[in-house]
RODO-2510 file (C-alpha; in nm, 4 decimals, decimal comma):
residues 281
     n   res          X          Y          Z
     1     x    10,1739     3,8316     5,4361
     2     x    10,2465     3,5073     5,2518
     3     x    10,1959     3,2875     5,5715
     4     x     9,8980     3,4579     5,7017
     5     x     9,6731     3,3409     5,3924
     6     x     9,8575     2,9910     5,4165
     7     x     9,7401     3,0455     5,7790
     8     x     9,3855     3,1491     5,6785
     9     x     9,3561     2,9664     5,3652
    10     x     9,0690     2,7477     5,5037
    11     x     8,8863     3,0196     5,6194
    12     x     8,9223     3,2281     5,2388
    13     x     8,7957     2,9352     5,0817
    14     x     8,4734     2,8808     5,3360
    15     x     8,4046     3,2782     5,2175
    16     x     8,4258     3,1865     4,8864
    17     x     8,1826     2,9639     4,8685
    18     x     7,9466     3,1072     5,0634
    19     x     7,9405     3,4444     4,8427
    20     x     7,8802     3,1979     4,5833
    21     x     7,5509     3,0528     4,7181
    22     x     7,4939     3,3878     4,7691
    23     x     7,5068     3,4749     4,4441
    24     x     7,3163     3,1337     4,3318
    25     x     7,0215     3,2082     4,5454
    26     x     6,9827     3,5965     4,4182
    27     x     6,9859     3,4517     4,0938
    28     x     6,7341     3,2393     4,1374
    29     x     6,5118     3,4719     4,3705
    30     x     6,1006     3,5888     4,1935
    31     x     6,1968     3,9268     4,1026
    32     x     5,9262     4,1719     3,9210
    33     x     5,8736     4,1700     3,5483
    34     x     5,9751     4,5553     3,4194
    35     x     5,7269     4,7640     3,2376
    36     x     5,8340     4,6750     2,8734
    37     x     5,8233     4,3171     2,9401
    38     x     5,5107     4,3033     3,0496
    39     x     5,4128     4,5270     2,7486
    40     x     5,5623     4,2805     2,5605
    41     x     5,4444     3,9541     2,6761
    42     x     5,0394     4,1341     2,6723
    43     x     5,0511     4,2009     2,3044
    44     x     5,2838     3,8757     2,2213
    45     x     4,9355     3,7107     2,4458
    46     x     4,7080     3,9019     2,2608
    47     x     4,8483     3,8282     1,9076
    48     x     4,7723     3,4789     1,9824
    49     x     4,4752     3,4912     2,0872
    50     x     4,3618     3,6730     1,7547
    51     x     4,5118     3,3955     1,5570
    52     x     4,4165     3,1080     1,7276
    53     x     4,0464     3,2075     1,8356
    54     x     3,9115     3,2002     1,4917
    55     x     4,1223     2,9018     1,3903
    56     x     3,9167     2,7799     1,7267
    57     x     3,6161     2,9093     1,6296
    58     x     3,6155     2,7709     1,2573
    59     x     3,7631     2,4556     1,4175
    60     x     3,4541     2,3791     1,5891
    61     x     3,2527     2,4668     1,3351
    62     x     3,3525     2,2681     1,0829
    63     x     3,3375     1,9968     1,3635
    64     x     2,9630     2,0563     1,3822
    65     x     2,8946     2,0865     1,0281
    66     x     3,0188     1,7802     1,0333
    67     x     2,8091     1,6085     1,2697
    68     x     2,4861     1,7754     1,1467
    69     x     2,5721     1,5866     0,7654
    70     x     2,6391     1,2753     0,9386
    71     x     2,2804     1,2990     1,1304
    72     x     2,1313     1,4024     0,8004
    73     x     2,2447     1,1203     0,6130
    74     x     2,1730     0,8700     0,9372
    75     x     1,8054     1,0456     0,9102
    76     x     1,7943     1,0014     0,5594
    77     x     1,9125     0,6318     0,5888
    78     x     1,6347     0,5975     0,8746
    79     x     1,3483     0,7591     0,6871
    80     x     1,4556     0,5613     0,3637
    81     x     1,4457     0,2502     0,5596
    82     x     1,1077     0,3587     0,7449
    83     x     0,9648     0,3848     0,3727
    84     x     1,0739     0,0922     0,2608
    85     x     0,9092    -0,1078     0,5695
    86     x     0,6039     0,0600     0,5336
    87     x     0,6200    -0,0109     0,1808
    88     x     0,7046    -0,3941     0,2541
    89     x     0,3858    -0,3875     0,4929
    90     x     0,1614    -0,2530     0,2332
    91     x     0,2615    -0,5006    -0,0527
    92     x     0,2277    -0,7791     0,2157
    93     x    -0,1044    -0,6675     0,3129
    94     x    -0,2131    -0,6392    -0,0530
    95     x    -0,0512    -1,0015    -0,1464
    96     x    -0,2529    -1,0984     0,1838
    97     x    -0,6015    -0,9912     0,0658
    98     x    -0,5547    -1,0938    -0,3077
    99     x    -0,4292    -1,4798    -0,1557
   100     x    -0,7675    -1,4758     0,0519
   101     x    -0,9740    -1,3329    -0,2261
   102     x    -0,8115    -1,6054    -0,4733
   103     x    -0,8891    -1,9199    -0,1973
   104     x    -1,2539    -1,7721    -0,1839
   105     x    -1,2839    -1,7451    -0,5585
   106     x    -1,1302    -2,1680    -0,5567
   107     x    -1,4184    -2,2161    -0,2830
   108     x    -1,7439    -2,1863    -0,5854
   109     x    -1,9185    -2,5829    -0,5877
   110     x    -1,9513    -2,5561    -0,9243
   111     x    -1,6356    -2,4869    -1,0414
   112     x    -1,5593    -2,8458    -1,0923
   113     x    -1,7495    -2,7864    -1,4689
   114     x    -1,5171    -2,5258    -1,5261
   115     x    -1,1873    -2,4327    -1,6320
   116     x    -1,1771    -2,0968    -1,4528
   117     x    -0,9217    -1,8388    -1,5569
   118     x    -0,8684    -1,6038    -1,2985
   119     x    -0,8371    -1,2663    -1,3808
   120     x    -0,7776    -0,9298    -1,1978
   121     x    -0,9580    -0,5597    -1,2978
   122     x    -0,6870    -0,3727    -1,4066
   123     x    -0,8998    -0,0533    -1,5081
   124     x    -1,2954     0,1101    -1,4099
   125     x    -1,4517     0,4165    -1,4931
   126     x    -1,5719     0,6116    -1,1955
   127     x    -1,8505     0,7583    -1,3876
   128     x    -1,9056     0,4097    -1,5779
   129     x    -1,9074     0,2228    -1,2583
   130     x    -2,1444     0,0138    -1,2728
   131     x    -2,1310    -0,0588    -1,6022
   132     x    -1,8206    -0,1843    -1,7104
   133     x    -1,4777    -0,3087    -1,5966
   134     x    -1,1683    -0,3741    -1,7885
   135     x    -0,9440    -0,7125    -1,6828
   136     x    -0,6426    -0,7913    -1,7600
   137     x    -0,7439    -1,1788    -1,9684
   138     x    -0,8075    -1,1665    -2,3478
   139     x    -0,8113    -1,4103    -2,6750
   140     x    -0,4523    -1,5404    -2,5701
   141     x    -0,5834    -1,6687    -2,2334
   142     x    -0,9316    -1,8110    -2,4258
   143     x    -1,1253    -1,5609    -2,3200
   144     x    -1,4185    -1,5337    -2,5791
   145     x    -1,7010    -1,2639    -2,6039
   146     x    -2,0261    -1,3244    -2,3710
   147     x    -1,8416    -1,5391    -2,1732
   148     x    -1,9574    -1,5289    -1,7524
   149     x    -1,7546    -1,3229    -1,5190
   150     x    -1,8035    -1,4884    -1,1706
   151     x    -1,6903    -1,4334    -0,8213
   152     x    -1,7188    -1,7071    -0,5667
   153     x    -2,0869    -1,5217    -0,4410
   154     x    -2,2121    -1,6044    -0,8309
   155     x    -2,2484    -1,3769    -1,1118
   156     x    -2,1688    -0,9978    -1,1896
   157     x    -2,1367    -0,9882    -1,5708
   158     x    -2,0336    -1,1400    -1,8928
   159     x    -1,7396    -1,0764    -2,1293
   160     x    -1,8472    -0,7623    -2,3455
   161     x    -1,5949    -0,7550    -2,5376
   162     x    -1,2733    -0,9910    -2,5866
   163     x    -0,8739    -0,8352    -2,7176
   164     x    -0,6036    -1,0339    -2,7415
   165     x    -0,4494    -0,9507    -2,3599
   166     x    -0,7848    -0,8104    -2,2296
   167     x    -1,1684    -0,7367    -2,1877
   168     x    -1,4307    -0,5437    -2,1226
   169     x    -1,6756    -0,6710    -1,8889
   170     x    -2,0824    -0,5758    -1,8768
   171     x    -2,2293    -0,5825    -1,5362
   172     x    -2,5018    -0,7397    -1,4915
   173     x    -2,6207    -0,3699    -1,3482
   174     x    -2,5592    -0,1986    -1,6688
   175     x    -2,7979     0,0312    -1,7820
   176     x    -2,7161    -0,0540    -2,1591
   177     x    -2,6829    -0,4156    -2,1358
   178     x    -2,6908    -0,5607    -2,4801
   179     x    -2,9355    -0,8523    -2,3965
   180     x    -3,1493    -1,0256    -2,0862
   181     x    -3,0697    -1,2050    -1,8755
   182     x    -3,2525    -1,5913    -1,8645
   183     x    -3,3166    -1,6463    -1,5323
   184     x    -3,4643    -1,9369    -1,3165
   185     x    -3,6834    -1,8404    -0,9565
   186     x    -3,6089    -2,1743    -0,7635
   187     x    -3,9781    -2,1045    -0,5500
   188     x    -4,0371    -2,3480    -0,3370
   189     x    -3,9506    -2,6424    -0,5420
   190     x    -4,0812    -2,5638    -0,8093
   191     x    -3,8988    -2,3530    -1,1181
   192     x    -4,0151    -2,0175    -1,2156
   193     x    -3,8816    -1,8601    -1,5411
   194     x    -3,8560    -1,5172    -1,5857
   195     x    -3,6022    -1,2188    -1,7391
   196     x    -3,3614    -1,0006    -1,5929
   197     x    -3,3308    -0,6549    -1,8668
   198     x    -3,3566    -0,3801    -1,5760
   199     x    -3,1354    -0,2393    -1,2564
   200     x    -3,3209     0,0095    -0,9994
   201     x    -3,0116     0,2589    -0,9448
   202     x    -3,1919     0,4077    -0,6264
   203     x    -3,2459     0,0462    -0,4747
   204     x    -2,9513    -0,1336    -0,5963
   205     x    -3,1701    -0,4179    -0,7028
   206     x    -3,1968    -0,6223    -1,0035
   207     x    -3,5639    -0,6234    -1,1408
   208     x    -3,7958    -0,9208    -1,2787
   209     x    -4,1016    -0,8365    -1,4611
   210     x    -4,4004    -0,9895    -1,6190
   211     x    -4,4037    -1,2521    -1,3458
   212     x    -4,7777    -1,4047    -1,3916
   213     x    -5,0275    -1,3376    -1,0816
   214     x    -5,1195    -1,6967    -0,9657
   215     x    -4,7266    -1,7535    -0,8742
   216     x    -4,7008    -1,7209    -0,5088
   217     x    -4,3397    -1,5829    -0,5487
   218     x    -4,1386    -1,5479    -0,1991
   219     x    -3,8986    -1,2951    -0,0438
   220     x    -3,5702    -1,4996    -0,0003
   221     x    -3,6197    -1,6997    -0,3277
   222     x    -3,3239    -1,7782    -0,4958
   223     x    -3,2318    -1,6672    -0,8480
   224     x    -3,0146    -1,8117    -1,0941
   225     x    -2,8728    -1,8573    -1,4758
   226     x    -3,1681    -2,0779    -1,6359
   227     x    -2,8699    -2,1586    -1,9260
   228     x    -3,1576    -2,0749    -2,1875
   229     x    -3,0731    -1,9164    -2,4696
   230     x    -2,6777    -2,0126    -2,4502
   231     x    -2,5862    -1,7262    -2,2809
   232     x    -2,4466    -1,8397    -1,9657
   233     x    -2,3949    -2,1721    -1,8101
   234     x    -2,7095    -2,3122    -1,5873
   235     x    -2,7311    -2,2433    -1,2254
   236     x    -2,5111    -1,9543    -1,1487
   237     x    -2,6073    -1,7611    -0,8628
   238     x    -2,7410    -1,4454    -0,8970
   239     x    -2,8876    -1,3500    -0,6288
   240     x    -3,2218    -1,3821    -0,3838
   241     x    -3,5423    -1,1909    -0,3988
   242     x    -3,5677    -0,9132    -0,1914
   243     x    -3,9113    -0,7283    -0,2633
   244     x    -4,2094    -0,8617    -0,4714
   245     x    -4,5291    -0,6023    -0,6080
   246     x    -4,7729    -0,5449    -0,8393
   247     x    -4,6811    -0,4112    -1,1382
   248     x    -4,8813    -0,0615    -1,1963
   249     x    -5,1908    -0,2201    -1,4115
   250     x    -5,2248    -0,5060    -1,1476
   251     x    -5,1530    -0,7437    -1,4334
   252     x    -4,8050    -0,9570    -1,3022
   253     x    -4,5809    -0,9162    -1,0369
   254     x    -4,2715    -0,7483    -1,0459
   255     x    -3,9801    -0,9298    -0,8272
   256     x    -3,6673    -0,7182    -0,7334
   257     x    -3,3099    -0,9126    -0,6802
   258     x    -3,0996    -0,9103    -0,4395
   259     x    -2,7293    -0,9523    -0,6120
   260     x    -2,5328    -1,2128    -0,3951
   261     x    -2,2119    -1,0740    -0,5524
   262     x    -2,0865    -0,7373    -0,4453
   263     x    -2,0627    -0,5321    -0,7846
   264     x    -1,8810    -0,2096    -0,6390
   265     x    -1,6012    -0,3640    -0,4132
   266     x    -1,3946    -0,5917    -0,7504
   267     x    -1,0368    -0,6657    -0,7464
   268     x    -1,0342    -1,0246    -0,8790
   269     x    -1,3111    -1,2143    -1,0486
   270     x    -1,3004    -1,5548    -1,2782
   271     x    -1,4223    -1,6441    -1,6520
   272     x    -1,6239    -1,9722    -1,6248
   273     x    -1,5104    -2,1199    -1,9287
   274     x    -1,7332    -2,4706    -1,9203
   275     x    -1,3953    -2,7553    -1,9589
   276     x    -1,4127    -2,9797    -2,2235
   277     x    -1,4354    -3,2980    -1,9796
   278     x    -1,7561    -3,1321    -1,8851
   279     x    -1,8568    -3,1222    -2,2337
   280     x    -1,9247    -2,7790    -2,2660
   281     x    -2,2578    -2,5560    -2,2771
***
């Protein structure tokens, strides 16, 4: 026995290892998952996905939350910076117009005899308006009472009464004006005097009365400050006459006036305060 495995010990190892390959490859074979383990494995699966779909689900959430505050805040930054532009367009617009009103009011040929001080209307009644106007120049700025209050067109009132930071301006439309007006009709070369105490609210027109019959008075005439009386300077503009009648007896002529000034659109307007170079008035 001894010498036949020495004589077949080649061939006992060559069956060894091929049982052992054998055994390697049924080892390594698919073979079918049992019952219980696949019972297993489902509810191990399903476990997880209970757990980790809301973790998922608040996950993403939060995610979005987070998104939809950023966008909030960009909008807010957006809209904030929208506002402000428009804002920045609105002041530059307003600068713009009160420049360009302020180069106008510099424009008057007369102002050389003056030491204007500009002032702006800081305050007008609606049902007062036109009356009165409140602007933002008093005692402190030499503002003094029945001063004129001019625009570059010519005159719309006087200084009513003077504070020490501001005043209250009469138009010369007011229905409660405190005195006339002494006016000057340049007709045709020649100077026609005359008074200005009355405003036609339906016509918008200043009125002239007690002009005498044998004056061949003109539409288009031009009206201004005579300087009688103190009042105001000489040669302010008022305005031009529009419409000339009869008064109701047929005795003088009534002239209306045309204001050259707008009195309803105001935002900046100018006390003519005569300069003392100009010796005053």
């Amino acid at each position: 026995m001894p010498d036949f495995y020495k004589r077949n010990k080649l061939v006992f190892i060559l069956f060894g290892i091929i049982l052992f390959i054998m055994l390697v490859g049924l080892s390594l074979k698919e073979r079918t998952t049992s019952v219980p383990e696949q019972i297993i494995g489902d509810s191990t699966a399903a476990g997880q996905r209970i757990v980790s779909y809301p973790m998922m689900f608040i996950g993403q959430n939060l995610s979005n939350l987070v998104h939809m505050w950023d966008a909030a805040e960009e909008n807010k930054d957006l809209r904030a910076k929208i506002r402000g532009f428009n804002q920045m367009e609105a002041d530059n617009y307003r600068l713009e117009k009160e420049n360009a009103e302020l180069r106008e009011l510099m424009k008057t040929e007369s102002i050389a005899s003056y030491d204007p001080e500009i002032a702006t209307i800081i305050a007008r009644n609606q049902d007062d308006w036109m009356n009165t106007f409140t602007i933002n120049k008093g005692h402190k700025s030499g503002v003094k009472d029945n001063m004129a209050v001019i625009t570059n067109e010519g005159l719309v009132g006087r200084i009513k009464k003077a504070n020490a930071y501001s005043s209250q301006v009469e138009l010369i439309s007011s229905s409660a004006k405190a005195s006339k007006i002494s006016v000057t009709l340049q007709n045709q070369g020649s100077e026609v005097f005359g008074m200005i105490d009355q405003y036609d609210d339906s016509k918008n027109l200043l009125i002239i009365d007690n002009i005498e019959n044998n004056i061949k008075l003109k539409v288009g005439t031009n009206v201004v400050t005579s300087g009688l009386g103190g009042q105001f300077p000489k040669g302010i503009v008022i305005g031009k006459v529009k419409k000339v009648e009869n008064d109701e007896f047929g005795l003088s002529q009534i002239a209306y006036v045309e204001t050259e000034a707008s009195l309803k659109d105001l935002t900046h307007v100018y006390v003519a305060m005569k300069s003392k170079a100009a010796g005053g008035w």
